[in-house]
C-alpha positions as CSV (number, residue, x, y, z in Angstrom):
1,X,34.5,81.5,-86.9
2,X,33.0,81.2,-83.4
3,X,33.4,77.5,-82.3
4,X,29.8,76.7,-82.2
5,X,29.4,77.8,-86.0
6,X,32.4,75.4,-86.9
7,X,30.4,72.0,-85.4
8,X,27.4,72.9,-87.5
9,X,29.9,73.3,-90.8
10,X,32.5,70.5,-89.8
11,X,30.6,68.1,-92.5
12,X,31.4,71.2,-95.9
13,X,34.9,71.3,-94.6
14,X,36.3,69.1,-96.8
15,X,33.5,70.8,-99.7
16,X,34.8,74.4,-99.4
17,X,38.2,74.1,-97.6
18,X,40.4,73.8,-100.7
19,X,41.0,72.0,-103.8
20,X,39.4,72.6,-106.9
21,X,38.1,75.9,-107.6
22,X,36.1,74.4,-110.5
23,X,33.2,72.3,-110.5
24,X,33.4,69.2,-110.8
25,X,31.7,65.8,-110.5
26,X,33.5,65.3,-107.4
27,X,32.2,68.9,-106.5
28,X,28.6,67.3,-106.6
29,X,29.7,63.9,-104.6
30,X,31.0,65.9,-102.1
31,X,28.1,67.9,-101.2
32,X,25.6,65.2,-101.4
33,X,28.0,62.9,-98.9
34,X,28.4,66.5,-97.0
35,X,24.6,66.9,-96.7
36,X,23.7,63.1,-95.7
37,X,26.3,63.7,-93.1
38,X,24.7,66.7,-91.4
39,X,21.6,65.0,-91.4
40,X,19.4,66.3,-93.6
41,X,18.2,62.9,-94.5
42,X,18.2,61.4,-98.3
43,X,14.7,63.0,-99.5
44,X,15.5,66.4,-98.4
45,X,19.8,66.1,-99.3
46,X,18.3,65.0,-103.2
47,X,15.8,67.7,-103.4
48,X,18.4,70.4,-102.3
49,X,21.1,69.3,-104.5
50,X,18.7,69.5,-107.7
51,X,17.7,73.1,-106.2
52,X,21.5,74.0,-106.5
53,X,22.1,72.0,-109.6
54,X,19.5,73.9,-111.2
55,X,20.3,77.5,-109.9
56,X,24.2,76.8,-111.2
57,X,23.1,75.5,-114.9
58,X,20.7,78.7,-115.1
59,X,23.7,81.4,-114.3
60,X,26.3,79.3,-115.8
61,X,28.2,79.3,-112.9
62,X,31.7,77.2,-113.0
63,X,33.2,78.1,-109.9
64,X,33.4,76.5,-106.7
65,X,33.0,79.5,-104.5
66,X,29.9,80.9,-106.0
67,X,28.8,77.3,-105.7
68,X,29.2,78.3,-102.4
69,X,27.2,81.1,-102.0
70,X,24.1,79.5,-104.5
71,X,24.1,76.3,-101.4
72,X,23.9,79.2,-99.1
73,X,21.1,80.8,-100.5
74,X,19.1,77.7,-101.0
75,X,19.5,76.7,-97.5
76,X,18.4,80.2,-95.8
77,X,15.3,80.0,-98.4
78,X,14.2,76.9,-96.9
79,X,14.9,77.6,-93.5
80,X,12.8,81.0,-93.6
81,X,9.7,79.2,-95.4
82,X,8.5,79.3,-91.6
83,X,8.2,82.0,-89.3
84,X,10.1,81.9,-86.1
85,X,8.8,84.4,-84.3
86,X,6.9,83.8,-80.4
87,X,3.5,84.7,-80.5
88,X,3.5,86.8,-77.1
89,X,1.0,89.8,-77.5
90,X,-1.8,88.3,-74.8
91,X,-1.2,89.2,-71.8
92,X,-0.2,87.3,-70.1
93,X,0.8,85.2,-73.0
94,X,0.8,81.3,-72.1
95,X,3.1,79.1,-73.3
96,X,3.0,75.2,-72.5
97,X,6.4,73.5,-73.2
98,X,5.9,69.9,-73.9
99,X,7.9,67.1,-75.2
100,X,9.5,63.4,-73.8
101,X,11.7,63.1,-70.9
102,X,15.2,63.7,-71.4
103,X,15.3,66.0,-74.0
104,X,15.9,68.9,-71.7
105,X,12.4,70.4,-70.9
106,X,12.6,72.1,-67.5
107,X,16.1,73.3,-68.5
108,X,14.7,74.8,-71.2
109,X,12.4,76.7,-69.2
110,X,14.6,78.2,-67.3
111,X,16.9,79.3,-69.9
112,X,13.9,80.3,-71.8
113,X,12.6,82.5,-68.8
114,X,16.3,84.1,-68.8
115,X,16.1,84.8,-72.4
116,X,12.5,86.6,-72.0
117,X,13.6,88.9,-69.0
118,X,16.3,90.3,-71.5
119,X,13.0,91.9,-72.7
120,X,11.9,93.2,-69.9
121,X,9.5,90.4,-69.4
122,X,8.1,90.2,-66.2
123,X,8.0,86.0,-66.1
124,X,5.8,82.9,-64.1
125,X,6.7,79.3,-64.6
126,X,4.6,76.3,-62.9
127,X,6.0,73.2,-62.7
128,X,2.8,71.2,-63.8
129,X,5.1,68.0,-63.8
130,X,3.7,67.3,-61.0
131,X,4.5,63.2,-61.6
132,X,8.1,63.6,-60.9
133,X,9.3,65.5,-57.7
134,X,13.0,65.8,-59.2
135,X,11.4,68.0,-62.0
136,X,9.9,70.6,-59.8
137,X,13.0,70.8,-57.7
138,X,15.0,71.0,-60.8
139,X,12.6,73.9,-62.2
140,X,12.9,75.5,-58.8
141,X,16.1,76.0,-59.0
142,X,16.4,77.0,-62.7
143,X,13.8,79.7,-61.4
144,X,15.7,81.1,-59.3
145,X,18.6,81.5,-61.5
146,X,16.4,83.4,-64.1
147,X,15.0,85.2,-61.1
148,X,11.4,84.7,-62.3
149,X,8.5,83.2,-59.4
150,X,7.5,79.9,-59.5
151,X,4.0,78.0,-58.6
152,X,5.2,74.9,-57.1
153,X,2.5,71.8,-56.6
154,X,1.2,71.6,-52.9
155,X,1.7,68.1,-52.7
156,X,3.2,65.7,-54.6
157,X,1.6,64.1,-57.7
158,X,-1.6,67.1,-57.4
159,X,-3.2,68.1,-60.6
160,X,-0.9,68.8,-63.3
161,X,-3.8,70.9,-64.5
162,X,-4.6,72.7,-60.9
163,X,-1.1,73.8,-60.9
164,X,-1.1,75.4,-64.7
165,X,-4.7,76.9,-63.3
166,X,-2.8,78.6,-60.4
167,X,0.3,79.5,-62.2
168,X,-1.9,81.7,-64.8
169,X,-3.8,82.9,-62.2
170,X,-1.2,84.2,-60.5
171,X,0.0,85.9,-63.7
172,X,-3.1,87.8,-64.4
173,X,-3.6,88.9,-60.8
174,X,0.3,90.0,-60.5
175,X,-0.3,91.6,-64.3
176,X,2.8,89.1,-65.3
177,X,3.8,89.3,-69.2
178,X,4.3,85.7,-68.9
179,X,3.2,82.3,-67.6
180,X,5.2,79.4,-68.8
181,X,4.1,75.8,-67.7
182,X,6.2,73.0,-67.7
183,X,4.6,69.5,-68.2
184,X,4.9,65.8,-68.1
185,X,6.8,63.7,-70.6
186,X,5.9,60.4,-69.9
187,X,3.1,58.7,-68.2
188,X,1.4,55.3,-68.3
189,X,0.0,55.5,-71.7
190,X,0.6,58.3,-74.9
191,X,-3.1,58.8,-74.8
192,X,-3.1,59.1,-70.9
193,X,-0.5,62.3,-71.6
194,X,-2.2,63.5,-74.8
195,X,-5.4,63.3,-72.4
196,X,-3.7,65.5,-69.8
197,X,-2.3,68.2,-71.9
198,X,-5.4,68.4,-73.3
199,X,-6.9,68.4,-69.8
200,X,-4.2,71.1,-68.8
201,X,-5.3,74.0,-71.9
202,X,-8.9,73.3,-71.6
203,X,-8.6,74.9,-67.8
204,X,-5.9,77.1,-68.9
205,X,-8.0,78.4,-71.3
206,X,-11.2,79.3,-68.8
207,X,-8.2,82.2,-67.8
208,X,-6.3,82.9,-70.8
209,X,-5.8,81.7,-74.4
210,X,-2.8,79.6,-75.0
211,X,-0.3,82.0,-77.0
212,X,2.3,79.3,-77.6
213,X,2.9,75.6,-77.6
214,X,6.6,74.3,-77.7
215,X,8.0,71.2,-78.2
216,X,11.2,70.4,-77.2
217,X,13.2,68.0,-79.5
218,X,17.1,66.7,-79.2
219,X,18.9,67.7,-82.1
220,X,21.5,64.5,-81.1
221,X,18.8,62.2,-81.1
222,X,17.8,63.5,-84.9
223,X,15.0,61.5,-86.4
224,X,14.8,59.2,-83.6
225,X,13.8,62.1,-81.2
226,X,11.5,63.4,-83.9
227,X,9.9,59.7,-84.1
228,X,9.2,59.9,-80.3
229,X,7.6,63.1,-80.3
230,X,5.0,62.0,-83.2
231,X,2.7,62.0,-80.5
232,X,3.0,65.4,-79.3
233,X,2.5,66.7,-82.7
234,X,0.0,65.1,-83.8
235,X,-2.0,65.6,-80.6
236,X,-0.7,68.4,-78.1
237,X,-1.5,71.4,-80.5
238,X,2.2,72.4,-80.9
239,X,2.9,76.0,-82.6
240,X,6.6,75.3,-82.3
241,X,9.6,73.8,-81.9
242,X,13.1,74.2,-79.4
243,X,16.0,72.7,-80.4
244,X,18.1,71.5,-77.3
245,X,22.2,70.6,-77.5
246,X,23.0,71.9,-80.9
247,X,26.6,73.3,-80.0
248,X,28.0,69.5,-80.0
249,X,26.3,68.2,-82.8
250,X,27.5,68.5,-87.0
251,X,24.5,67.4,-87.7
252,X,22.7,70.7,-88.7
253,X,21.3,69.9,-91.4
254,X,18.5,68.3,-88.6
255,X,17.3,72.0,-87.9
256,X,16.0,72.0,-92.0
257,X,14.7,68.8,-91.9
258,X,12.8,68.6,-88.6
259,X,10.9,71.9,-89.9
260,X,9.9,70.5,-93.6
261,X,9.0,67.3,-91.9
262,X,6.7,68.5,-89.2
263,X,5.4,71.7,-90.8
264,X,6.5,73.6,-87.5
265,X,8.3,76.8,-87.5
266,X,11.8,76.2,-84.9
267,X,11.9,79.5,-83.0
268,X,14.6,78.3,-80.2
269,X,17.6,76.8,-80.3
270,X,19.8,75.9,-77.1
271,X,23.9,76.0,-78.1
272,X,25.1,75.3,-74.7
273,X,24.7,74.4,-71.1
274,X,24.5,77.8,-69.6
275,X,21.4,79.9,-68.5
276,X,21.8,81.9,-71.8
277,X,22.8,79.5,-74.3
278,X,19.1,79.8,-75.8
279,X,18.1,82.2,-78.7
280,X,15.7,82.9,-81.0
281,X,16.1,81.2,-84.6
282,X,17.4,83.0,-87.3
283,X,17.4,81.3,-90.9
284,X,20.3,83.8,-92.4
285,X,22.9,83.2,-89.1
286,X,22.0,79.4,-89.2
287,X,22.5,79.2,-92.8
288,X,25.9,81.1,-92.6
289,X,27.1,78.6,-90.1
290,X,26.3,75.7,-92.4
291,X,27.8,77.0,-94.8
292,X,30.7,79.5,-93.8
C-alpha cells in the first residue's frame, strides 16, 4: 500500500491487522474507538456503526473480513452521496477560491492550475489578494511553475475586485478555458470579507458567470478549521470544497464528515507538497484507503 493510503488507514490497523477472524464485541469497540480516531466525530462514528451493524445482522455475516468489506461499502456510499465533479463547461469557466489564511490558498492555486493544464486547459489566475503583497509574490511564482499567466495588482492594496475584473477579461479576450481568482482570507471584519467577495462576483459576473466556488479547508485543523470557515459557507456562495495536507494526517475520517456537515461536495484533495500533489476526489479510492 502506497504510503499516503497507509496514514489515512493507520487508525483500522489494529481492527483488520490480525486477531480474531470472528466477530466479536471487541470487534465492535474497536471500530468505534478506530472511527473516533480518524475523526469522524461521535454523531457521524454512531450512525455509521449502526449502518454496519445493521448490514452484518441482515446477511448473517460472522466473519471479520467481510466485516471488512460491509465498513467499506458503507463508507464509499457516503462519500459518493455528493458529486465531485468541477463544473467547467463556461468558457472561460470562473472559479473563486476562498477560504482563511493559512490553510494553503494560493498554493492551492497553483497546484490546481497544474492539475488543469494536464487537460489541456489553457489557464489565468489573478491574485485578487491584493491586501497582502507576500500573496501575490507567492502566486506569482506558483504561476510560473504551472506555466499558466498571471494578472498581478498595479499597485499595492488596488481593488481586489478590479483585479478579478481584469483577470476574466483577459480570459475572454485571450479565449482562456480558465480564470481562477485567488482572494483574501482575513480582513478587518467577517462581514467586511463577506462584503468583498460578494463585491468581487457581482463585477465578475458583468463578464462571466461564476462556474465554481472553492473553499479551501485544513484537514489537520479538522473541526476547528471547519468552525473558522462557517463564514465562508454560509456567505461566500461556495460550490465546493479542497482539502489541503491530507498525506500527514490519520484522520480521514474528516474528508466524510466535513461533507455531511456542510452539505458540500469535496472535489480536491492536496496529498503533498509538490505542484501535483492535488487530485480530483474519488469516493471508491478514498474509501479503499480507509479501509485497506
Amino acid at each position: 500500500m502506497a504510503e499516503k493510503a497507509w496514514s489515512f488507514a493507520r487508525a483500522f490497523r489494529n481492527v483488520f491487522g490480525g486477531g480474531s477472524e470472528t466477530i466479536t464485541d471487541e470487534t465492535w469497540d474497536d471500530i468505534e474507538t478506530a472511527l473516533i480516531t480518524a475523526d469522524f466525530g461521535p454523531e457521524i462514528a454512531d450512525s455509521i456503526l449502526e449502518e454496519v451493524r445493521g448490514s452484518v445482522e441482515r446477511h448473517r455475516v460472522s466473519e471479520v473480513k467481510e466485516l471488512k468489506r460491509i465498513l467499506r461499502e458503507v463508507l464509499e456510499e457516503r462519500l459518493a452521496a455528493f458529486d465531485p465533479t468541477l463544473k467547467l463547461i463556461d468558457r472561460p469557466a470562473v472559479i473563486l477560491v476562498v477560504g482563511v489564511n493559512g490553510v494553503g490558498k494560493t498554493t492551492t492555486i497553483g497546484k490546481l492550475s497544474n492539475y488543469l493544464t494536464r487537460f489541456d486547459k489553457k489557464i489565468i489566475v489573478g491574485a485578487a489578494d491584493t491586501f497582502r503583497a507576500a500573496a501575490v509574490e507567492q502566486l506569482a511564482t506558483w504561476a510560473e511553475r504551472a506555466g499558466v499567466a498571471i494578472v498581478k495588482p498595479q499597485q499595492q492594496g488596488q481593488d481586489p475586485a478590479s483585479v478579478a475584473f481584469q483577470t476574466v477579461q483577459r480570459a475572454i479576450d485571450e479565449e482562456l478555458d480558465i480564470a481562477i481568482i485567488d482572494t483574501a482570507g482575513r480582513l478587518q471584519t467577517k462581514g467586511g470579507l463577506m462584503d468583498e467577495l460578494g463585491k468581487i462576483r457581482r463585477v465578475i459576473e458583468k463578464l462571466a458567470p461564476v462556474s465554481e466556488v472553492l473553499l479551501v479547508l485544513d484537514a489537520t485543523t479538522g473541526q476547528n478549521g471547519l468552525a473558522q470557515a462557517q463564514a465562508f459557507i454560509e456567505h461566500a456562495g461556495v460550490t465546493g470544497l479542497v482539502l489541503t495536507k491530507l498525506d500527514g494526517s490519520a484522520k480521514g475520517g474528516f474528508v466524510l464528515a466535513v461533507q455531511e456537515h456542510t452539505k458540500l461536495p469535496i472535489k480536491l484533495v492536496g496529498q503533498g507538497e509538490g505542484i501535483g500533489d492535488l487530485t480530483g476526489f474519488t469516493p471508491h479510492v478514498f474509501a479503499a484507503q480507509l479501509v485497506p
